[in-house]
C-alpha positions as CSV (number, residue, x, y, z in Angstrom):
1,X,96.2,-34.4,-65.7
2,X,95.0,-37.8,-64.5
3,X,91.6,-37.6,-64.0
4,X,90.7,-39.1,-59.6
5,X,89.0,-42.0,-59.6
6,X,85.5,-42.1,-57.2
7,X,84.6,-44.5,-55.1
8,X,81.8,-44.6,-52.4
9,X,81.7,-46.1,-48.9
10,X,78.9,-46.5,-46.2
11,X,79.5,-45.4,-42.8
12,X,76.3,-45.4,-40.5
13,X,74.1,-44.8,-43.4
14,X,75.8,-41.9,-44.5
15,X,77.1,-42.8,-48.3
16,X,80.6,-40.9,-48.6
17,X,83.2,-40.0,-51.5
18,X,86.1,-40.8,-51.8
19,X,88.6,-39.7,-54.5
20,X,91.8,-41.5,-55.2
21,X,94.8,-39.9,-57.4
22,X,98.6,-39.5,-57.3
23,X,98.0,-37.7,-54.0
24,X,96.4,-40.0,-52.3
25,X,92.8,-40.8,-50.8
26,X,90.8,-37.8,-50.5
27,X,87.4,-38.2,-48.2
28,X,84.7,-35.7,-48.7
29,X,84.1,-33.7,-45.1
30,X,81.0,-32.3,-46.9
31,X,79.3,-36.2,-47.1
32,X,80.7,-37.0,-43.4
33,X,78.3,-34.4,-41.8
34,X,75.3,-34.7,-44.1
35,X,73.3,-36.5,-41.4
36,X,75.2,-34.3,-38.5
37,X,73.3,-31.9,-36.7
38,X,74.7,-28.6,-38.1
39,X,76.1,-30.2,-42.1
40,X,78.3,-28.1,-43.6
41,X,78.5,-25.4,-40.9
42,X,80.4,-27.7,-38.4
43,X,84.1,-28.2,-41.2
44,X,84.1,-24.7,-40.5
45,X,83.8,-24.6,-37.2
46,X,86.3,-27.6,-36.8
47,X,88.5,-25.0,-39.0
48,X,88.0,-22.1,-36.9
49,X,89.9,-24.5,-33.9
50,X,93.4,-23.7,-32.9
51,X,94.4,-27.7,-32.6
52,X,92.5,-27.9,-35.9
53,X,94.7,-25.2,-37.4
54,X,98.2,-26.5,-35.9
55,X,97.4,-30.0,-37.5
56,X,97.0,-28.7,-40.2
57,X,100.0,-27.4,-40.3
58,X,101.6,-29.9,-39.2
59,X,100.8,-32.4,-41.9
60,X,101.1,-29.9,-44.3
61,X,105.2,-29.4,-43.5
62,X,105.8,-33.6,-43.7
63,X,103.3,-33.4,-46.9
64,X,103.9,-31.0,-48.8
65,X,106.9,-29.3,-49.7
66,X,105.2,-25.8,-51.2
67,X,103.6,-25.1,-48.3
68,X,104.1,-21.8,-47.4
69,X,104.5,-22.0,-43.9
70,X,105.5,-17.9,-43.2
71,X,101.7,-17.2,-44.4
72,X,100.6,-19.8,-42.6
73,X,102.3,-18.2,-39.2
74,X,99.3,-15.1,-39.7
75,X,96.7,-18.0,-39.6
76,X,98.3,-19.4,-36.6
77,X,98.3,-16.5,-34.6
78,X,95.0,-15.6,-35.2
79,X,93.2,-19.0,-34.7
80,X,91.2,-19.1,-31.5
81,X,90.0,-15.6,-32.0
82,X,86.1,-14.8,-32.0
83,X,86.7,-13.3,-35.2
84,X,89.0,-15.7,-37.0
85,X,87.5,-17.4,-40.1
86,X,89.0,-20.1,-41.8
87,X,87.7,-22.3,-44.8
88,X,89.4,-24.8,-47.2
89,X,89.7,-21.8,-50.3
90,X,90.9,-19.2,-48.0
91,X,93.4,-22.0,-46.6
92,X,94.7,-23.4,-50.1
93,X,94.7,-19.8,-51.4
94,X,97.1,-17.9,-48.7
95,X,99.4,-20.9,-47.8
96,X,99.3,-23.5,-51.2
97,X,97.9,-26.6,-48.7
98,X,97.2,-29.8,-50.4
99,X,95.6,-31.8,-47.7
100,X,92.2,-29.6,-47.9
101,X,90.5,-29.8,-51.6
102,X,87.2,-27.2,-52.4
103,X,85.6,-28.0,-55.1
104,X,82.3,-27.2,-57.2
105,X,80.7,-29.5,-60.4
106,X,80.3,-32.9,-60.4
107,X,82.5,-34.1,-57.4
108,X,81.7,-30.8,-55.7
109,X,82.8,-29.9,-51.8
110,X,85.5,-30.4,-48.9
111,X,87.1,-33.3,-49.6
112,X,90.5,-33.6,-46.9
113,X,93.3,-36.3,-47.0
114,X,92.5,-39.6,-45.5
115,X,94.8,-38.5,-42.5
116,X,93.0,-35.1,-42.2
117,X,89.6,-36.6,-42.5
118,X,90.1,-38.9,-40.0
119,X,91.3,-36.3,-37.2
120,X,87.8,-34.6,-38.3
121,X,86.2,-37.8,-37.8
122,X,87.4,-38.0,-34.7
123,X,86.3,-34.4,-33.8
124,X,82.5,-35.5,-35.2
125,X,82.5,-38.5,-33.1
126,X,84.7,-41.3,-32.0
127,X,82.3,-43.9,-33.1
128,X,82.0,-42.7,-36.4
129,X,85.6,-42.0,-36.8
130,X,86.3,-46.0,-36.1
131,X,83.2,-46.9,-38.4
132,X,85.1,-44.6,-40.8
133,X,88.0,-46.0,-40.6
134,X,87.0,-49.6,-41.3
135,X,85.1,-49.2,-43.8
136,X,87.3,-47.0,-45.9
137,X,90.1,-50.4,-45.0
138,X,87.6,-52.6,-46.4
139,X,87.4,-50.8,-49.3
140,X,91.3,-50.5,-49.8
141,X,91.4,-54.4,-49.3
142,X,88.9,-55.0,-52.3
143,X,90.9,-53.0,-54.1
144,X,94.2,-54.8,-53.5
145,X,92.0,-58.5,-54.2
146,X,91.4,-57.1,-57.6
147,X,94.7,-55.9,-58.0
148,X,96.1,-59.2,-57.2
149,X,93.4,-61.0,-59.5
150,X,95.0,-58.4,-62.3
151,X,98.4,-59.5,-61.5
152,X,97.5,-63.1,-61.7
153,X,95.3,-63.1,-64.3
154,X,98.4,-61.3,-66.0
155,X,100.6,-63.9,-64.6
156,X,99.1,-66.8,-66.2
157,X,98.5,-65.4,-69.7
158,X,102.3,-64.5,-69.6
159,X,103.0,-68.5,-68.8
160,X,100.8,-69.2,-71.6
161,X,102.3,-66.9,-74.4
162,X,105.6,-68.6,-73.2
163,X,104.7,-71.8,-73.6
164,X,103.3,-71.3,-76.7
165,X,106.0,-69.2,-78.0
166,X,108.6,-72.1,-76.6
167,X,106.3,-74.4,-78.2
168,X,106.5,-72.8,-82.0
169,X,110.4,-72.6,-81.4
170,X,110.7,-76.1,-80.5
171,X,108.8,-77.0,-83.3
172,X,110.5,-74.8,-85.7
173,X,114.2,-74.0,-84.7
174,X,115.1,-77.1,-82.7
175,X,117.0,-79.9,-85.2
176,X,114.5,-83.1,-85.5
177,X,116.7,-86.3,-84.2
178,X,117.7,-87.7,-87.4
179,X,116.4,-91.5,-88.6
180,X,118.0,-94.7,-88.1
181,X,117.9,-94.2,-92.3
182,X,119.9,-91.1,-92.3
183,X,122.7,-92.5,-90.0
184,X,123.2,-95.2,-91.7
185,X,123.3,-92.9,-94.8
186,X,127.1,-91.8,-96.4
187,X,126.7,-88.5,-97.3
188,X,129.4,-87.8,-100.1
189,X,129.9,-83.8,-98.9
190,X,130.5,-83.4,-95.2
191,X,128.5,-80.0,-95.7
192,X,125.3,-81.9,-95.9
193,X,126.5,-84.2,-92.9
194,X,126.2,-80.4,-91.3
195,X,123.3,-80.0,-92.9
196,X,121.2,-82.9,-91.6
197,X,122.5,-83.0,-88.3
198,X,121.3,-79.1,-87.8
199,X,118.8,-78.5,-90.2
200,X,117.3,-82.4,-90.8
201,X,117.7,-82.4,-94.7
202,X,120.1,-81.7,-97.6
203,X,121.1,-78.8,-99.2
204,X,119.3,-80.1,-102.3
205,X,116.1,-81.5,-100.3
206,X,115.5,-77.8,-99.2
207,X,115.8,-76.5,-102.4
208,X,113.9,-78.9,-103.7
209,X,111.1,-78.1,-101.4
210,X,111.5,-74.1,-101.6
211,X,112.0,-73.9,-105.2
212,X,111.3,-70.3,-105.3
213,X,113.6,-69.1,-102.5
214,X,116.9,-66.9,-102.9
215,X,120.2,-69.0,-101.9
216,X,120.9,-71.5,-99.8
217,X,119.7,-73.5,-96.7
218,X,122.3,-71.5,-94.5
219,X,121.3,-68.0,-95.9
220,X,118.0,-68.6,-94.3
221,X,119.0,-69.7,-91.2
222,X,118.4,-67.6,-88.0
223,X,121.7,-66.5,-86.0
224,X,121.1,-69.4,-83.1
225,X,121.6,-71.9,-85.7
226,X,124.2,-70.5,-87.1
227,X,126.0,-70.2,-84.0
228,X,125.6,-74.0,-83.7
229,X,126.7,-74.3,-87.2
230,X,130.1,-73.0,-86.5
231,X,130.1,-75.4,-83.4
232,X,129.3,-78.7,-85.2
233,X,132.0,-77.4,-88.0
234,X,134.7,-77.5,-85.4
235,X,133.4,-80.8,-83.4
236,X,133.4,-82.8,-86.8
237,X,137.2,-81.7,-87.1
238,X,138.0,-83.4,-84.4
239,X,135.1,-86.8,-84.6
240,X,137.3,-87.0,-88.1
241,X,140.6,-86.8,-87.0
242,X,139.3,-89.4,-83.7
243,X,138.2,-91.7,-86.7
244,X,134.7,-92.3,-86.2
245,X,132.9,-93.3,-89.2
246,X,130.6,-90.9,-90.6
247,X,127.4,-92.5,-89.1
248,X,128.2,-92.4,-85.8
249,X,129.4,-88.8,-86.4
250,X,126.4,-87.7,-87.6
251,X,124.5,-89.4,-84.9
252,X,127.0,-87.2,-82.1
253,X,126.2,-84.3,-84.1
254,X,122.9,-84.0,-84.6
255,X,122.3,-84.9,-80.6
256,X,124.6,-81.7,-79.5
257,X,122.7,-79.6,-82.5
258,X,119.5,-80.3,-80.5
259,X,120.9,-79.6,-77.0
260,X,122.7,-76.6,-78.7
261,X,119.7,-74.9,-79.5
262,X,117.6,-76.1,-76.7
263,X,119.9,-73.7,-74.3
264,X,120.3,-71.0,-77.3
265,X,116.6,-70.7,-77.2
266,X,115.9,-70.6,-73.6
267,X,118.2,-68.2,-72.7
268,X,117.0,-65.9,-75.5
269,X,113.5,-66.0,-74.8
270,X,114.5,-65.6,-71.4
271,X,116.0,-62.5,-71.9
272,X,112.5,-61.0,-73.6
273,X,110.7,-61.9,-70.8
274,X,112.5,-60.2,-68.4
C-alpha cells in the first residue's frame, strides 16, 4: 500500500492537511473548522444536510464505481430529519464512499476529497472557501515547478550520459582516418587492406600488441564492424575490377568504414535511448 504523502497549507491562519495518494488530494475538514466557532461539531452538522447528502452522492456515482448506491437510497430518504445522524464512518461503512476518509493516529480525522472539501468550504464561508482554494493551487503549482526541475534535471544528465557514451564509441569503434603513410603503403594481402581501412592496423600489428589474446583481429570485433566488414569486402570487388590502384582503394575504403559506423552507431544508441 503506498503510503499518502502530507503536505500543509495556510488559509487565514488556520494551518491544514493535505494528503496526496493514488486517489487524489484529500483536505482535512477536521483542520478547516479548528478556528470555526463550533470545530468539529459543524462536519456533522454540514453531514446531517439533505444537499450535503445528495452531493455526496452524487460525486460518489462519477467517483467511485463500488459505491453502493441502494444503501445509500435509506440515507437519502432519511436526510433532513430531526433525528437523522450522519458521520464519515457511518457513511463509508453502509455505502463503501471514498470521497469521505475517518481516521485516528498520526494523520488522524475527516479528511474529504479536494472536490468535497471545497463544497464544505463553501458551506463554512465563501471567503474561506476562495482563500482555500488558492492556496491549495499554489501549492499544486510548486509541486509541478519541482516536478519540472526533476524532469530537466533528468533531461540534462540523459544528454550528458549520451554524449559521453557517443564519445567513448567514437573513440573506440569508429575506424581512425588512415596516414598519408599507410596509403601510400602496398599491402601484399588484400585482407589487411580490409584490415587497416576498418580497424587502422594489421592483422600482425594487433597481435603484436595483444599478445595474449585468443584469435584474430576479426574475432574480436563487435557486430557493427563486422557488418561494415562484409561491406568494404564487396566494395573492394568492384574498386579492383574498376582498376584503381591499391592506395587510392584503401583511401575510399577507409572513408566509407568511418561513415559506415558513424550511422551504425547512432542509430543503435538511438534505439537504447528510446
Amino acid at each position: 500500500m503506498i503510503k499518502p504523502k502530507k503536505s500543509t497549507i495556510e488559509v487565514q491562519g488556520t494551518s491544514i492537511g493535505i494528503l496526496s495518494g493514488p486517489d487524489g488530494d484529500y483536505i482535512s475538514l477536521t483542520d478547516m473548522v479548528r478556528n470555526f466557532d463550533g470545530g468539529g461539531a459543524l462536519i456533522e452538522q454540514w453531514l446531517k444536510n439533505k444537499d450535503t447528502v445528495l452531493f455526496l452522492g452524487v460525486w460518489e456515482r462519477i467517483n467511485n464505481p463500488d459505491f453502493n448506491s441502494l444503501e445509500f437510497e435509506g440515507i437519502k430518504n432519511e436526510a433532513g430529519r430531526n433525528s437523522f445522524f450522519l458521520s464519515a464512518k457511518k457513511l463509508i461503512a453502509l455505502t463503501g464512499a471514498k470521497g469521505l476518509v475517518a481516521s485516528a493516529g498520526r494523520y488522524g480525522g475527516t479528511y474529504a476529497h479536494r472536490d468535497i472539501a471545497f463544497e464544505f468550504g463553501s458551506w463554512l464561508s465563501p471567503e474561506f472557501k476562495l482563500y482555500l482554494i488558492k492556496e491549495f493551487q499554489r501549492l499544486k503549482d510548486e509541486e509541478n515547478d519541482r516536478l519540472k526541475l526533476g524532469w530537466n534535471l533528468q533531461r540534462t544528465l540523459s544528454k550528458i550520459n549520451y554524449r559521453i557514451h557517443t564519445d567513448a564509441i567514437r573513440e573506440t569503434l569508429i575506424p581512425p582516418a588512415i596516414t598519408k603513410s599507410q596509403a601510400s603503403r602496398v599491402y601484399a594481402n588484400e585482407a589487411d587492406l580490409l584490415n587497416v581501412a576498418l580497424f587502422g592496423q594489421t592483422a600482425k600489428q594487433w597481435r603484436d600488441a595483444n599478445p595474449d589474446a585468443e584469435g584474430n583481429i576479426r574475432d574480436h570485433a563487435p557486430l557493427e564492424q563486422l557488418v561494415v566488414l562484409t561491406n568494404l569486402e564487396s566494395l573492394n570487388a568492384v574498386l579492383i575490377r574498376q582498376g584503381l590502384p591499391q592506395p587510392e582503394r584503401l583511401q575510399k575504403l577507409n572513408e566509407i568504414a568511418i561513415s559506415q559506423m558513424r550511422t551504425l552507431l547512432t542509430d543503435a544508441t538511438m534505439k537504447r535511448l528510446k
